[in-house]
OpenMM code with the backbone's topology and positions (N, CA, C; nanometers):
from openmm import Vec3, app, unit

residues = "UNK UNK UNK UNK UNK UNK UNK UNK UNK UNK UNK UNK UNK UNK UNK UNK UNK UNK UNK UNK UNK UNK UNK UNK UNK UNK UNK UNK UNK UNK UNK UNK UNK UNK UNK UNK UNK UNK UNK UNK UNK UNK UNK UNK UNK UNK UNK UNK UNK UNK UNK UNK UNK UNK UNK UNK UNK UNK UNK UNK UNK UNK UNK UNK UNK UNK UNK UNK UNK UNK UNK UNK UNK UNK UNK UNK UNK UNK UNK UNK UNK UNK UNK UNK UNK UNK UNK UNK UNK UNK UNK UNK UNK UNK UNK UNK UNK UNK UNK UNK UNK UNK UNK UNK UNK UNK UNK UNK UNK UNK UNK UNK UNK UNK UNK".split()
positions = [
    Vec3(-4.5328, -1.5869, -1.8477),
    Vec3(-4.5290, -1.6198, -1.9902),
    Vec3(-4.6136, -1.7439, -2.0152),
    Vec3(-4.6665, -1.7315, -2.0936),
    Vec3(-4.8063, -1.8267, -2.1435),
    Vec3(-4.7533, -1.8803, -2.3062),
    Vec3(-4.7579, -1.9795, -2.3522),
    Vec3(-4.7468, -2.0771, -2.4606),
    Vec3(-4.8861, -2.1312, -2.4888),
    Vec3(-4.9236, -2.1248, -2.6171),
    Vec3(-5.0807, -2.1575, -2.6467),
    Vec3(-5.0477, -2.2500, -2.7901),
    Vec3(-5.0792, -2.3491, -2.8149),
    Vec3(-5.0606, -2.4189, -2.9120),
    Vec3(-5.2161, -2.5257, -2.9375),
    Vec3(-5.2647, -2.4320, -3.0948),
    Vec3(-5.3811, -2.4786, -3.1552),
    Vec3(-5.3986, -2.6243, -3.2267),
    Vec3(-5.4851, -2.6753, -3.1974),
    Vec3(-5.5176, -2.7989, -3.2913),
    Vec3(-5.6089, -2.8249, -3.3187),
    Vec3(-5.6662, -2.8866, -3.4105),
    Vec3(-5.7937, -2.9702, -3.5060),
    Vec3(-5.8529, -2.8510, -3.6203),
    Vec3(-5.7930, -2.8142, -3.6731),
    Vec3(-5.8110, -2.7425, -3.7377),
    Vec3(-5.8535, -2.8125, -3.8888),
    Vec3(-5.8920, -2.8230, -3.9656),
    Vec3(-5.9197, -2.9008, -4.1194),
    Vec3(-6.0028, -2.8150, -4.2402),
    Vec3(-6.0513, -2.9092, -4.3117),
    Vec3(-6.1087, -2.9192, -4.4220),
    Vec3(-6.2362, -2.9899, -4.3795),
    Vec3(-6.4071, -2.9142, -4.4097),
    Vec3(-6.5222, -2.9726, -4.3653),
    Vec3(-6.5901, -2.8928, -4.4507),
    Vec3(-6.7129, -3.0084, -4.4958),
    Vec3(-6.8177, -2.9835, -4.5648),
    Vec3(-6.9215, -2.8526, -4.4832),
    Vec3(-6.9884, -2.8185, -4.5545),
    Vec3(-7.0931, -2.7026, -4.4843),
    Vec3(-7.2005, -2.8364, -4.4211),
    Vec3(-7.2117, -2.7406, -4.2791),
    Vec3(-7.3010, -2.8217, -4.1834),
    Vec3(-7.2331, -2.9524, -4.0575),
    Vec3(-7.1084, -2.9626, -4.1327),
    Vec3(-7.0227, -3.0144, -4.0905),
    Vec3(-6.9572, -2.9911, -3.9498),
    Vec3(-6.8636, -3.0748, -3.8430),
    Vec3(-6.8034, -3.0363, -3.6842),
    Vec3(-6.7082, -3.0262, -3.6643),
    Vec3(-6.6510, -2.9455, -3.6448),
    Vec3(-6.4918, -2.9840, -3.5981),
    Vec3(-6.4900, -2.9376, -3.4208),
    Vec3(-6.3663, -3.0168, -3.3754),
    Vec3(-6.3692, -2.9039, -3.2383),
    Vec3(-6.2107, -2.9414, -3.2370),
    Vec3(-6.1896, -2.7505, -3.2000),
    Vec3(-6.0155, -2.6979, -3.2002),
    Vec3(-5.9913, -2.7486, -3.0520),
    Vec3(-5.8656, -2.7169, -3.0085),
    Vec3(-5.8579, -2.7538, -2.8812),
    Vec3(-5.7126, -2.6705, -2.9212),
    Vec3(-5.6685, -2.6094, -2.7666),
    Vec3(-5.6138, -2.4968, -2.7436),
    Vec3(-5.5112, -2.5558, -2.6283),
    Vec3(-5.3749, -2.6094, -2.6269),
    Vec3(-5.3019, -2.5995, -2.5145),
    Vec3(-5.2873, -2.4988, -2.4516),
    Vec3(-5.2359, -2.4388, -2.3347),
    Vec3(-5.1391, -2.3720, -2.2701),
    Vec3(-5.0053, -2.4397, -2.1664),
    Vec3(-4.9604, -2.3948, -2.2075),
    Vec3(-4.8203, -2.4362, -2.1418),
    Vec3(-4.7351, -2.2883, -2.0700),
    Vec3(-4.6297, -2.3294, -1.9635),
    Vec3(-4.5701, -2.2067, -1.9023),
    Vec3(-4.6348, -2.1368, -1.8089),
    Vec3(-4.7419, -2.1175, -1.7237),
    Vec3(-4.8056, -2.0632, -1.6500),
    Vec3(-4.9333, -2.1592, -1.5733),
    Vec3(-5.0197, -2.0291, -1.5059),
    Vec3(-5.1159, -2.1157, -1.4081),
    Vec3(-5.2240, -2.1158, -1.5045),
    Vec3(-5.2526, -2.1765, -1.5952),
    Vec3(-5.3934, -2.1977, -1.7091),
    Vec3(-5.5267, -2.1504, -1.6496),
    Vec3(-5.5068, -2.1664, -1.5119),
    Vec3(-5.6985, -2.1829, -1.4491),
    Vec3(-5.7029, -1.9964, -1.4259),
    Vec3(-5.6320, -1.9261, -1.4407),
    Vec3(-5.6421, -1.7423, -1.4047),
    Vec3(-5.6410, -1.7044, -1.5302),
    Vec3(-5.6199, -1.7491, -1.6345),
    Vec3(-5.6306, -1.6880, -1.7489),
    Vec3(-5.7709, -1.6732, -1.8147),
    Vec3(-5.8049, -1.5534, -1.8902),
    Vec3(-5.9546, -1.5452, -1.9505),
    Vec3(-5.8837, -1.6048, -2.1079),
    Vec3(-5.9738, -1.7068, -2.1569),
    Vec3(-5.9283, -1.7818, -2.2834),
    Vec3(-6.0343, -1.7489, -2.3947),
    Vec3(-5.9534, -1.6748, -2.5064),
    Vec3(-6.0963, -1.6833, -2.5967),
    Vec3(-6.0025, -1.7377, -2.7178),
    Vec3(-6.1731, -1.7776, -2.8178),
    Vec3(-6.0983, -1.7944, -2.9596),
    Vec3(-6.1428, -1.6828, -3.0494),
    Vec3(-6.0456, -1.5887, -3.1645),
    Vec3(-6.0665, -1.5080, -3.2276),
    Vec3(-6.0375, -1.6129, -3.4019),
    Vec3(-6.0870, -1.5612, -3.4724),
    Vec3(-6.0940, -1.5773, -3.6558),
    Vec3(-6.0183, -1.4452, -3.6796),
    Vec3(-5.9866, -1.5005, -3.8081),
    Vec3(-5.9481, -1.4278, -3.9326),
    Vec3(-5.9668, -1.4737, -4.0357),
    Vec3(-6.0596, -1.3734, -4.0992),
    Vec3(-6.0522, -1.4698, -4.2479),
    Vec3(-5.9621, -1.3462, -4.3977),
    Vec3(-5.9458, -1.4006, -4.4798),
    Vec3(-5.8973, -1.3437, -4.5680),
    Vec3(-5.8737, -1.1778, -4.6161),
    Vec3(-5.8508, -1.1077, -4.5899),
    Vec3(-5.9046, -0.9668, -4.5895),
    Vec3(-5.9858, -0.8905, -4.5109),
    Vec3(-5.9979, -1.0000, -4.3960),
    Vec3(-6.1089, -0.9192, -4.2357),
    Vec3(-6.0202, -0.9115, -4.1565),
    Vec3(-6.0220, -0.8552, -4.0856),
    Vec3(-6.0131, -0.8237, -3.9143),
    Vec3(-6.0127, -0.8968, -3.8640),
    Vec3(-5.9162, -0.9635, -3.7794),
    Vec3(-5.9604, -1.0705, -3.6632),
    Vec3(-6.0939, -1.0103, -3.5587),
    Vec3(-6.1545, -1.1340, -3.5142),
    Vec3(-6.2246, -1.0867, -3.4611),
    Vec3(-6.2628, -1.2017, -3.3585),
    Vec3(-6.3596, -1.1958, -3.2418),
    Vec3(-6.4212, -1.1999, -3.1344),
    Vec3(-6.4934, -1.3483, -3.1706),
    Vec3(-6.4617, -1.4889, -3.1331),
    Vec3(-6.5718, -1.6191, -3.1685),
    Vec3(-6.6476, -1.6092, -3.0216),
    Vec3(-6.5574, -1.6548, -2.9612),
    Vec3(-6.6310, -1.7038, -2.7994),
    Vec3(-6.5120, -1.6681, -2.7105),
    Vec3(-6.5660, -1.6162, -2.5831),
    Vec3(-6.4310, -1.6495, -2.4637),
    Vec3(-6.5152, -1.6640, -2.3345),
    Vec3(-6.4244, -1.7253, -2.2414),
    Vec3(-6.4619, -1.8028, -2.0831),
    Vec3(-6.3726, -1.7893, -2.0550),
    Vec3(-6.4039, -1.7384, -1.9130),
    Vec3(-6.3304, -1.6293, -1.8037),
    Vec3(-6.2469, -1.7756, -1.7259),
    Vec3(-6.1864, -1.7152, -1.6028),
    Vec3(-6.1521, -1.7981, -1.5391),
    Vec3(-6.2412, -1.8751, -1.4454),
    Vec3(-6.3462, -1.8097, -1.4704),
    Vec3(-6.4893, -1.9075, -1.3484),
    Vec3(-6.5392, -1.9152, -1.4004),
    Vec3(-6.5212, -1.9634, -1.5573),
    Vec3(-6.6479, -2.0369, -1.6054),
    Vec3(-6.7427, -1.9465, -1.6951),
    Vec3(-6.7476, -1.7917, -1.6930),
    Vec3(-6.8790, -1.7177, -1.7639),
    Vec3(-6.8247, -1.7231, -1.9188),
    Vec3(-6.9131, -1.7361, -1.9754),
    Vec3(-6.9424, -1.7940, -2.1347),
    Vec3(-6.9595, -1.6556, -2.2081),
    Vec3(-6.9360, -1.5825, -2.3549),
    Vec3(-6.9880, -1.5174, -2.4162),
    Vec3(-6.9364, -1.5720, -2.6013),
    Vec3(-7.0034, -1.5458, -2.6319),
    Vec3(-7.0272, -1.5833, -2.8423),
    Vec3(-7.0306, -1.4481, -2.9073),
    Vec3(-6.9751, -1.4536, -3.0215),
    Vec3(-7.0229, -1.3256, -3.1196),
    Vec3(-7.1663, -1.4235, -3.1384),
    Vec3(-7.2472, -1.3202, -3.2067),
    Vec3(-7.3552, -1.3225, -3.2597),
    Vec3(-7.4236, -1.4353, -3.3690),
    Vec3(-7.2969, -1.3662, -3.4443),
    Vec3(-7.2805, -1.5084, -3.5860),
    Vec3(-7.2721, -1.6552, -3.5410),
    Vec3(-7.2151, -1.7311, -3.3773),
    Vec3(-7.1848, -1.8626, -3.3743),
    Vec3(-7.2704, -1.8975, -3.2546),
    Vec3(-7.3551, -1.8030, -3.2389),
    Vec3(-7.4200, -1.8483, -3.0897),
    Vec3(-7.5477, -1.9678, -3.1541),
    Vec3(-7.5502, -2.0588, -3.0595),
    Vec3(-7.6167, -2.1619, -3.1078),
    Vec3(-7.5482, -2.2830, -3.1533),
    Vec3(-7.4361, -2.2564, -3.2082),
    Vec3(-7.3461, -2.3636, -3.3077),
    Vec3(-7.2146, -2.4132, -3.2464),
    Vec3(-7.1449, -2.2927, -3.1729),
    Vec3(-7.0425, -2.3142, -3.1163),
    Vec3(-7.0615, -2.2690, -2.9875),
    Vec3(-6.9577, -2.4116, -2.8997),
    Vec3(-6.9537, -2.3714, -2.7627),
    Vec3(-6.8185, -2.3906, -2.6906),
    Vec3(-6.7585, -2.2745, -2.6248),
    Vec3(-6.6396, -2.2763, -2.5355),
    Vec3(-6.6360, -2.3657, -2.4215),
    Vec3(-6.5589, -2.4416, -2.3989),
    Vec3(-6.5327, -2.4956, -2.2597),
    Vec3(-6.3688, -2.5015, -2.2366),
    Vec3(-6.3705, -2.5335, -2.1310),
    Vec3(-6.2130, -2.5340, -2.0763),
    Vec3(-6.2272, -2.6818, -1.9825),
    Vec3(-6.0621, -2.7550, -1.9752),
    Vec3(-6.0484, -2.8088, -1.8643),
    Vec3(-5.9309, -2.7567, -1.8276),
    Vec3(-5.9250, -2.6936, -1.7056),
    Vec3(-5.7832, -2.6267, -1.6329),
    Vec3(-5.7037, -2.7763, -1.5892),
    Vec3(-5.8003, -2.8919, -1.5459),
    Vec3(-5.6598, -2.9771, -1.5348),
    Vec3(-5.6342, -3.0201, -1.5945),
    Vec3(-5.6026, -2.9822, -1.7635),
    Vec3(-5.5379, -3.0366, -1.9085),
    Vec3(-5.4843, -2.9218, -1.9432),
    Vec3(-5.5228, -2.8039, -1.8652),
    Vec3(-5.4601, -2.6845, -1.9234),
    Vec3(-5.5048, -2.6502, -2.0631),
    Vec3(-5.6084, -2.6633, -2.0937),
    Vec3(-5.6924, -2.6923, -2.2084),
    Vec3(-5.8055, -2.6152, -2.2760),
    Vec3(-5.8354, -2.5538, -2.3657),
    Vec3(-5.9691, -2.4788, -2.3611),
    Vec3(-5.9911, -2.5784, -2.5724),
    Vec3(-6.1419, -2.5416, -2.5121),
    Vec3(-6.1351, -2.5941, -2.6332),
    Vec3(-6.3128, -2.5102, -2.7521),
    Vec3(-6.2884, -2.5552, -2.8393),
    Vec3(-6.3954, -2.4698, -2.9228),
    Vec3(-6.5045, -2.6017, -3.0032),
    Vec3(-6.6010, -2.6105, -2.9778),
    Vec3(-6.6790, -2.7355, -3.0218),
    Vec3(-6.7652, -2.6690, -3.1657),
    Vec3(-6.7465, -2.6803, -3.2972),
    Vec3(-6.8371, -2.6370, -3.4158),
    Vec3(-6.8718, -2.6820, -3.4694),
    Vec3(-6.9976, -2.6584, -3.4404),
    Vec3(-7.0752, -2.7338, -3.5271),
    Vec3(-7.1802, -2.6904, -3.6562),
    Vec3(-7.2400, -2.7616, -3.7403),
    Vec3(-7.3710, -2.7140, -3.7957),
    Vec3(-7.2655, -2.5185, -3.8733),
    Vec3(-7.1064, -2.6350, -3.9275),
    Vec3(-7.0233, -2.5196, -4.0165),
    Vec3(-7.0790, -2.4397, -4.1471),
    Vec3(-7.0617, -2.2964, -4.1768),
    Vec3(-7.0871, -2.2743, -4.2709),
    Vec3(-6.9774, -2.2191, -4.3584),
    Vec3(-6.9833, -2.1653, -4.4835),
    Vec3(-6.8909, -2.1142, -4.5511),
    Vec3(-6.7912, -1.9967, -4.5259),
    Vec3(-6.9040, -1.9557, -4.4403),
    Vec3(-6.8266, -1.7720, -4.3797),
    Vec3(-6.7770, -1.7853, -4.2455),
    Vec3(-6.7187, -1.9493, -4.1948),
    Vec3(-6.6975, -1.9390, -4.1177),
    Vec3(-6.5281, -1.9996, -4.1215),
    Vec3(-6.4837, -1.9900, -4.2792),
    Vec3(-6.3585, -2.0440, -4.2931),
    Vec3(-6.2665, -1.9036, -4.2209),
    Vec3(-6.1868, -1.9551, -4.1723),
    Vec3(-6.0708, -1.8202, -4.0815),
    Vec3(-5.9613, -1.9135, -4.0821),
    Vec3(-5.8498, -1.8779, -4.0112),
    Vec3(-5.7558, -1.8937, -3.9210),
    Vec3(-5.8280, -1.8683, -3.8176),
    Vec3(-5.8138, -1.9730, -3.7067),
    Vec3(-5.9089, -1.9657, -3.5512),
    Vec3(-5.7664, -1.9330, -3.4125),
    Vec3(-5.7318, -1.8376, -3.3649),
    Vec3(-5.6496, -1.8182, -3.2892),
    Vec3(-5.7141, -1.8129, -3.1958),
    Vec3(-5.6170, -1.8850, -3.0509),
    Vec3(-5.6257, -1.8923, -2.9176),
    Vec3(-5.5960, -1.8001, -2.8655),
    Vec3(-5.6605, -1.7058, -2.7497),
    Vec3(-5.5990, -1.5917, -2.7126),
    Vec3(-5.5896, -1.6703, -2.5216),
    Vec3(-5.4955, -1.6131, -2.4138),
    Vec3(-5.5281, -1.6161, -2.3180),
    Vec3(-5.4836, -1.4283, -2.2212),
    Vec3(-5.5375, -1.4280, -2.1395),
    Vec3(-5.5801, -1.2605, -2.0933),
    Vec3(-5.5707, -1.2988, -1.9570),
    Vec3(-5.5014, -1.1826, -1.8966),
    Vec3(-5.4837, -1.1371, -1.7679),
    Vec3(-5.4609, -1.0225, -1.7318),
    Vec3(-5.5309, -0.9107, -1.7463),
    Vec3(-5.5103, -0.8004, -1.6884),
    Vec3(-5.4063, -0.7409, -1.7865),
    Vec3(-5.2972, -0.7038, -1.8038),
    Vec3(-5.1992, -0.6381, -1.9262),
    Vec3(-5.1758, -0.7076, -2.0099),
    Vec3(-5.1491, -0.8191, -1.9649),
    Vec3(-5.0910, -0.9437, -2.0349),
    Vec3(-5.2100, -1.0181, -2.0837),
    Vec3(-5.1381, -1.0441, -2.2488),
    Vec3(-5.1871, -1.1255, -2.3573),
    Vec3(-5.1147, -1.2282, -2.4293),
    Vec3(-5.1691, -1.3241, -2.4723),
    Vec3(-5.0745, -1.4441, -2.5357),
    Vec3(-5.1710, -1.4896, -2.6616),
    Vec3(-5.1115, -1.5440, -2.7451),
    Vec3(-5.1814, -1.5786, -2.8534),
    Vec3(-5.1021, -1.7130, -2.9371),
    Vec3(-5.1908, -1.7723, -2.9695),
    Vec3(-5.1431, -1.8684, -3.0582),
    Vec3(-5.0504, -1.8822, -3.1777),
    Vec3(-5.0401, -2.0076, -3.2689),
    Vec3(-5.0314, -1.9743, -3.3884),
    Vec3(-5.1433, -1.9620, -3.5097),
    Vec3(-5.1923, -2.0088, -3.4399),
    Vec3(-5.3693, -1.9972, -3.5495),
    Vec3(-5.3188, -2.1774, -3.5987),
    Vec3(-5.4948, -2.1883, -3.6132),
    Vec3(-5.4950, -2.3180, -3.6997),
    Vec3(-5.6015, -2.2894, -3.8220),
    Vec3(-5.5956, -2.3159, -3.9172),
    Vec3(-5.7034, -2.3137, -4.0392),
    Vec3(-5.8119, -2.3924, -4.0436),
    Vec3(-5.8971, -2.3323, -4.0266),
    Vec3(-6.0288, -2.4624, -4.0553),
    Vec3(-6.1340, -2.3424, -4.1802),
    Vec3(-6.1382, -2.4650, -4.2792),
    Vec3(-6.1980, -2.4120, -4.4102),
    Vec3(-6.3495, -2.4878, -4.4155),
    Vec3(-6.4085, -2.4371, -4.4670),
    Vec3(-6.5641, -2.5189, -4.4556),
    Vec3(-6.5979, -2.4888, -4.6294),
    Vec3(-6.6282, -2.5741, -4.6246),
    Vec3(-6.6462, -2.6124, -4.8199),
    Vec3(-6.8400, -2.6351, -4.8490),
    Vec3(-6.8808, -2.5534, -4.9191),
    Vec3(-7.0364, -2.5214, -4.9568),
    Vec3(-7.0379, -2.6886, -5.0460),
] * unit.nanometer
topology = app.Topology()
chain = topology.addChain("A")
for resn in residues:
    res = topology.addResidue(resn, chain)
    for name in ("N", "CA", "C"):
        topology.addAtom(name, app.Element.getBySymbol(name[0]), res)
């Protein structure tokens, strides 16, 4: 059992940075594949970035360039760095962590980006 608890979530101008940061608690953090998924208002959650347990990197399309995944396993930690925000990038940002059947997910944090 895995516990994921989101933070830095806000209110930012377009062009603007925030970076979320993702606890885990209850388990071994460094075997888990960690991604962050959005939701925005009437969409689909969907796919930002995730990093495996060794490190391999992947982005949707829309944030490559702007946002970057990293983790520290000895904080138990993953975190989401954004930058250079735009309007279509306001969601709820949920933490996911993955192991083979097993899935865990956050509570989401809100980050709104204002034109």
């Amino acid at each position: 059992q895995v516990q994921l608890v989101e933070s830095g979530g806000g209110l930012v101008q377009a062009g603007g940075s925030l970076r979320l940061s993702c606890a885990g608690y209850g388990s071994i953090f460094s075997i888990y594949a960690m991604g962050w998924y959005r939701q925005a208002p009437g969409k689909q959650r969907e796919l930002v970035a995730i990093i495996t347990s060794g490190g391999s990197t992947n982005y949707a399309d829309s944030v490559k360039g702007r946002f970057t995944i990293s983790r520290d396993n000895a904080k138990n930690t993953v975190y989401l760095q954004m930058n250079s925000l735009k309007p279509e990038d306001t969601a709820v940002y949920y933490c996911n962590a993955e192991r083979g059947a097993y899935g865990y997910w956050g509570q989401g944090t809100q980050v709104t980006v204002s034109s």
